[in-house]
Structures are given as structure tokens and as C-alpha cells.
C-alpha positions in Angstrom: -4.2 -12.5 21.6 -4.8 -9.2 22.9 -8.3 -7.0 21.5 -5.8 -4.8 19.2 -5.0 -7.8 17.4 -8.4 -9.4 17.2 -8.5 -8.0 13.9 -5.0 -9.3 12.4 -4.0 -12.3 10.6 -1.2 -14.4 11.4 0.7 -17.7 10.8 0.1 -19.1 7.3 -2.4 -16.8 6.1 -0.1 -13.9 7.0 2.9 -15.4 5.4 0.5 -15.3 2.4 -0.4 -11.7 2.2 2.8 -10.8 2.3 4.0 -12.8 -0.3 1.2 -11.7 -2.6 2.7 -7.9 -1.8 5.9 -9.1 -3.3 4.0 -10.6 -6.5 2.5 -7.2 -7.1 5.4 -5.3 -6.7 7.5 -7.6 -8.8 4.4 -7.2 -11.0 3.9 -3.8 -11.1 7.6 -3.1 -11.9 7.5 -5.3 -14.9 4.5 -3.8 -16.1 5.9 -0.5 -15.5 9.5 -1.3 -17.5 7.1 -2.6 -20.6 4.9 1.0 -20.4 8.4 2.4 -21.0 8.2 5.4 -18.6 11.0 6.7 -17.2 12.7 5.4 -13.8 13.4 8.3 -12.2 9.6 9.6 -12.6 9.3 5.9 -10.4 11.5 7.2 -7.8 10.1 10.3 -7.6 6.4 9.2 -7.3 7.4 5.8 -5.3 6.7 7.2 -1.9 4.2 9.8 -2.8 1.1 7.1 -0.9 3.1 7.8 2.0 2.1 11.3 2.5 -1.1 9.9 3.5 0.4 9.5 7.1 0.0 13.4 8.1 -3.8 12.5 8.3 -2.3 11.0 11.9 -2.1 14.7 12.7 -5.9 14.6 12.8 -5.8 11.8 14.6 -5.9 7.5 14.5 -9.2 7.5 13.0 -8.5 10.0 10.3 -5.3 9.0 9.7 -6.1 5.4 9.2 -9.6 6.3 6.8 -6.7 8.7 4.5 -3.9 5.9 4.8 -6.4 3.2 3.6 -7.6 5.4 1.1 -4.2 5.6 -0.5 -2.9 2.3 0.5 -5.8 0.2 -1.0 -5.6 -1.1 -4.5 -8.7 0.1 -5.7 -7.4 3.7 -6.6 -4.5 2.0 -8.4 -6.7 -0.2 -10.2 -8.7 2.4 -11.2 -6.1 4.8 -12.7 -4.1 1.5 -14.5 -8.0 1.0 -16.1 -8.1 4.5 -17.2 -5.0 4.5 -18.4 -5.3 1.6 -20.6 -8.6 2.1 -21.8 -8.0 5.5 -22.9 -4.9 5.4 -23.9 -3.0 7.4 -21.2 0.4 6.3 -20.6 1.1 8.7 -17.5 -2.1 7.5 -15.9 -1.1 4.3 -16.6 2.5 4.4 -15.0 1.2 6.7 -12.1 -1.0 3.1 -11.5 2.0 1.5 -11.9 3.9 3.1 -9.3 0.9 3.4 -7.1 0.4 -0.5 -7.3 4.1 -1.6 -6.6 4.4 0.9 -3.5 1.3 -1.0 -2.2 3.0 -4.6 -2.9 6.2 -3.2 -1.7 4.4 -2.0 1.9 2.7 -5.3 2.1 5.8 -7.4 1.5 7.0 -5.6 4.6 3.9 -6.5 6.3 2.5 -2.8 6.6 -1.3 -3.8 6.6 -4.5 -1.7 6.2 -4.8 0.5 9.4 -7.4 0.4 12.6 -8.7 3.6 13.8 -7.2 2.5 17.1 -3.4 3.3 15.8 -1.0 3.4 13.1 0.6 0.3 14.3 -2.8 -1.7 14.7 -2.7 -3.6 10.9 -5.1 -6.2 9.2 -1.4 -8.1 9.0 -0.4 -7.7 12.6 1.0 -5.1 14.4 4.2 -2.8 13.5 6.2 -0.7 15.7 8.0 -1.0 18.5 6.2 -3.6 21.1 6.7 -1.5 24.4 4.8 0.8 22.8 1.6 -1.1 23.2 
């Protein structure tokens, strides 16, 4: 195992993660066709997380802290909360959709980033192998 992937997981316990990223998709989307909101708003907002990447103009380490930021499940979590507790419905699908791009990432095994490269993951690395 090389340094970069000191920090991965691997074998059983990846296998894992990634299975718990197709849960919350599967999830989220089930939660989101109860809230009743409409499917194209999903599509619309399904990749919005994803424009997190142009902090990698800055940057690894910036573009890993603003991918993190966006690809963790506490902002999700947070909004879902909101929304339920106050009774906002588009807060409450926004977490919806946030929360099932997440699962859908990790199912693919996109992980949390290192500050070393977008490809360096808590689930392994991504990318193209001659690249390292």
C-alpha cells in the first residue's frame, strides 16, 4: 500500500460503504416520492453537489475542504431536519436530493477527498491508475 492510500479502506469494509451509499440513495428516493415533489425538480438539482469540484481550481486542498463540504451528509441532514420540523417541504426535498446524490456517489465508490488529490478517497482511489 502506497502513502496515498494509507488513508483508504478496502476489502470487506469497503464493500460495505458502498453498499450503505446504495441504501441511502434507494432511501432518499423513496423518501423523496412520499414528500410528493416533483421529479424533474430531482433531475434538475441531482448534480448540483457536483459543482463543488471548481474549488480544484484553487487547488487539492481547497477543492477537497469545498467537495467534503458538500459531499458530507451533515448539510443534508441538516436541511431534511429543517425541513421536517418546520414544515418546509422544499427544504425538505432539497435534503432529499442532496442525500441520494451522496448515496449515489458512494455506491460508485467516490469517497471523501485528501488534500493530496481528487482521486485520493477515504474509499480508495478513482481515476485513471497511470495517473499516480
Amino acid at each position: 500500500m502506497t502513502p496515498l492510500e494509507a488513508g483508504a479502506v478496502g476489502g470487506g469494509v469497503r464493500t460495505t460503504l458502498r453498499l450503505e451509499g446504495a441504501v441511502l440513495l434507494l432511501g432518499a428516493l423513496v423518501a423523496y416520492q412520499q414528500v410528493g415533489a416533483g421529479w424533474g425538480a430531482f433531475a434538475l438539482l441531482f448534480l448540483v453537489p457536483d459543482l463543488s469540484m471548481l474549488g480544484y481550481l484553487r487547488g487539492p486542498r481547497a477543492g477537497a475542504l469545498l467537495y467534503n463540504a458538500a459531499h458530507s451528509t451533515l448539510g443534508p441532514a441538516a436541511l431534511i431536519a429543517l425541513g421536517a420540523l418546520a414544515a418546509q417541504p422544499v427544504a425538505l426535498a432539497m435534503g432529499l436530493v442532496w442525500l441520494a446524490h451522496i448515496g449515489f456517489d458512494r455506491l460508485l465508490g467516490y469517497g471523501l477527498k485528501y488534500g493530496t488529490g481528487f482521486g485520493h478517497t477515504h474509499l480508495g482511489r478513482i481515476g485513471r491508475r497511470d495517473a499516480w
